[in-house]
N, C-alpha and C positions, 0 to 999 in steps of 0.2 A: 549368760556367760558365767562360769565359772569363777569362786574367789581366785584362783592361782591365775587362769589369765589376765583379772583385770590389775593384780599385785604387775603382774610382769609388763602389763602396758603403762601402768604408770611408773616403774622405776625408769622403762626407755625414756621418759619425756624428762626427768630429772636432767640430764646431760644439756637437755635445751632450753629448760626454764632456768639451769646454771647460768646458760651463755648468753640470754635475753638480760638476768640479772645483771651480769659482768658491762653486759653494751650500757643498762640503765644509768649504771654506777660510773663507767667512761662519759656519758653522756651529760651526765649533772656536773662530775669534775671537771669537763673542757668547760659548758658552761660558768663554771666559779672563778676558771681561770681565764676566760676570755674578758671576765666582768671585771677581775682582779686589774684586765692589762688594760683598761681603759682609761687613758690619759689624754691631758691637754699639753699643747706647748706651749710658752710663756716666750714671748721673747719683746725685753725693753730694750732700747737704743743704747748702744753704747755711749752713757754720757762722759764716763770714766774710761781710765784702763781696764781689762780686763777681770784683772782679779779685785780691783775695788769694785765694780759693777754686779761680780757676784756676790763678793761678802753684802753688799748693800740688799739685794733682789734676793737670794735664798733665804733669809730666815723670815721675809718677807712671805714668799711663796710658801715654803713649810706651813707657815700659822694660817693662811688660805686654806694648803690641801686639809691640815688638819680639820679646819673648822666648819669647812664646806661637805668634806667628804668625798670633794673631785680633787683629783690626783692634779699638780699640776708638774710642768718640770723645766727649768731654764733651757733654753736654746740661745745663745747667743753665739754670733761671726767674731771674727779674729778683727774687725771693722765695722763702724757705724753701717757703712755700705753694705757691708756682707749679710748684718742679719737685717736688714731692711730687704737684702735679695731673697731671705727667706720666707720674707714675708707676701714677698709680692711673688714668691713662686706658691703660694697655697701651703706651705710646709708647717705653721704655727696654725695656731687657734687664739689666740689671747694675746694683744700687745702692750708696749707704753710707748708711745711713739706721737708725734706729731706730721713724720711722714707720707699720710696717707690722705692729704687735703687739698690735693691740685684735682683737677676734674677728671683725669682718666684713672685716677688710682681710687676716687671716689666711685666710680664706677665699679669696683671689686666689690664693694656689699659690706664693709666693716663698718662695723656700727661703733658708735661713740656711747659708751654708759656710765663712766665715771672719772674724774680726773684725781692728781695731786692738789691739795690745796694749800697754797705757797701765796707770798708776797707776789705781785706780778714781775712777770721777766722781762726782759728787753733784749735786744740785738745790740750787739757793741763790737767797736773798732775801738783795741786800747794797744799801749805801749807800754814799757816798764817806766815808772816812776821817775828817773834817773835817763828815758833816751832824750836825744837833741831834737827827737820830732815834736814840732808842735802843734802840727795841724795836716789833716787827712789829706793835702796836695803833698807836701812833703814826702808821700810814700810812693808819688809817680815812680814807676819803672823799678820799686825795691820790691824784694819779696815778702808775702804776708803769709802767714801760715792760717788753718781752716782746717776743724775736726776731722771732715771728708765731705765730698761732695752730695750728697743725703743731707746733710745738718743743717734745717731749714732754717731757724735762729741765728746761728752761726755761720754759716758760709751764704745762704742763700740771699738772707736780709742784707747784711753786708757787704756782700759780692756788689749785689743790685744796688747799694747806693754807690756805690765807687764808680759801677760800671755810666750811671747817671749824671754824674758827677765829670765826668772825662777822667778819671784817674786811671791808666794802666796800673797792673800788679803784676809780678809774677807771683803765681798761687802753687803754692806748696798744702801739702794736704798731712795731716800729723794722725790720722787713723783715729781720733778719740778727743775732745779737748785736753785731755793729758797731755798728751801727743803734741799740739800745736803746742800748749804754753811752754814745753819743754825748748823746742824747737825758738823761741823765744827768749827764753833763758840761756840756751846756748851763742847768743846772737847770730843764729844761720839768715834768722828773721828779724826784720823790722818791729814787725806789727803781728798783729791777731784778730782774725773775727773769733766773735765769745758770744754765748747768751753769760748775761751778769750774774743769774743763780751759780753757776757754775765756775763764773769769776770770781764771787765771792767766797765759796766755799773754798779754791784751789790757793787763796790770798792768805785764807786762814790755816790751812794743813799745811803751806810751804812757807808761812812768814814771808810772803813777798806783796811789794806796794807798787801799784798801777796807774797807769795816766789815760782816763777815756777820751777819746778824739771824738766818738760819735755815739748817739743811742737813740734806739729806736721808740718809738710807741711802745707803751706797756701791753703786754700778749698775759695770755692764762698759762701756765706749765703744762707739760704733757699731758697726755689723755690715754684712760686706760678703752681697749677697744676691742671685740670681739666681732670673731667672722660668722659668716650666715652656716657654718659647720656645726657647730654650738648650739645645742638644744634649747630652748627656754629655761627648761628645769634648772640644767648644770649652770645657768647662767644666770638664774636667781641664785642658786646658792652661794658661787663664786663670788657675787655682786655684794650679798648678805655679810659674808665673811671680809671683806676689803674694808667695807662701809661700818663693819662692826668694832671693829679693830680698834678705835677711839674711847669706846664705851668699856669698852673687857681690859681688866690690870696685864695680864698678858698680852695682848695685844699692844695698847699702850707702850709695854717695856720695849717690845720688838720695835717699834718705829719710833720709840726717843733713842735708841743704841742704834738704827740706820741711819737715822737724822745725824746722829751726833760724828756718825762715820764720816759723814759726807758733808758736816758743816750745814745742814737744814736747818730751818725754827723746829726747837726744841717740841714744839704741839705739831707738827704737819705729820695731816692724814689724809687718805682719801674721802671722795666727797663723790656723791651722784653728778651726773652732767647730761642732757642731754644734744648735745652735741652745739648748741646756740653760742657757747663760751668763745666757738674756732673762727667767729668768722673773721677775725684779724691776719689769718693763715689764708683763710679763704679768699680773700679781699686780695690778699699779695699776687696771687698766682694773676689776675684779671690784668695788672698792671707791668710784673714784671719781665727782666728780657727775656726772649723768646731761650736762648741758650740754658735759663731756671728756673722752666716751669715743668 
């Protein structure tokens, strides 16, 4: 073969080793950016209003994605109920929650790998400081307000003793324990179910004094809890990062400025768990009325 022919067969293939190169270079960039878009969703209970829930939960999650390297990113509902509906529609990856310990939502596969570690919490029936009620028959036939119907602490424990009890209620739902204690202070309500972490914090931000009627057994605080979606890897790191947070000056800073948002002990952090802490959750569902399990 002649030098001029072989010159002239290889500039034809130029045009298609261009456009083999161009697919390589598409191919590694969708690649980068499929890796890029890889995220989890994060969604805790609305224990608060809305926007305290997130000042508390995003600089939280930040120092996570940060530290981890997995991307993580708040989802929460407009209602306790709403993003527990997300949960229990497969829509998240990553919870804080206590709603997922009655036996068919156990069945969904979320696994328990670390909690908050707090003072133990309790279920309560309180009043304001200052009402004429003095004791939990007192509230036959008034209305009591209840975060939302999700709020196992708070509606569910308390429900269940009343309902035990023969006390009717009418039950008003406040979307948040904001929500009820507000409902409370407006006197629309009598009364409130509350878990006491949240009573105590909301006694401190709003300079308001409480009268408890009832309290339950001491329970562990929420549980941080990941679904069977979640790889091991991402899930040691996630794990790594939550659990590290105590030990690192930054970290530290981010959860005494959450804590201190929301009235927590000035040291609470996360802690490993594996799942053994719940079974005061677990135990309730065996017993209570059929209408809140």
């Amino acid at each position: 073969m002649s030098p001029h022919i072989r010159r002239r067969r290889a500039l034809a293939l130029l045009p298609s080793l261009a456009a083999l190169a161009g697919l390589a270079g598409l191919s590694v960039a969708g690649t980068a950016r499929a890796e890029e878009a890889q995220k989890y969703q994060f969604s805790p209970v609305n224990q608060y209003g809305l926007e305290l829930t997130a000042r508390y939960w995003n600089p939280i999650i930040e120092y996570v994605s940060r530290k981890s390297g997995i991307k993580l990113e708040l989802k929460i509902g407009r209602t306790s109920a709403d993003t527990t509906a997300y949960v229990i529609a497969k829509e998240v990856d990553f919870v804080f929650s206590n709603h997922l310990f009655s036996p068919d939502r156990e069945s969904l596969g979320w696994r328990v790998f670390g909690r908050r570690q707090t003072p133990p919490i309790h279920s309560q029936i309180l009043v304001l400081a200052d009402s004429p009620v003095q004791k939990l028959e007192q509230l036959s036939d008034q209305a009591v307000a209840f975060p939302g119907p999700e709020a196992l602490v708070a509606y569910k424990f308390p429900y269940a003793e009343l309902i035990n009890r023969k006390i009717p209620v009418q039950v008003v739902f406040g979307g948040n324990a904001d929500g009820a204690y507000a409902q409370l202070v407006s006197g629309k309500v009598k009364a409130v179910g509350a878990n006491s972490q949240l009573t105590e914090g909301w006694v401190k931000r709003e300079n308001k004094t409480v009268r408890v009627l009832w309290q339950s057994a001491p329970l562990h605080d929420l549980a941080l809890m990941v679904s069977r979606k979640v790889n091991d890897k991402d899930l040691a790191a996630v794990s790594q990062a939550f659990f590290g947070m105590a030990a690192d000056p930054q970290g530290r800073e981010v959860l005494a400025a959450a804590s201190e948002l929301v009235k927590l002990p000035a040291k609470t952090a996360f802690v490993t768990s594996d799942g053994s802490e719940y079974s005061g959750y677990r135990a309730f569902y065996k017993s209570a009325p059929p209408n809140l399990r």
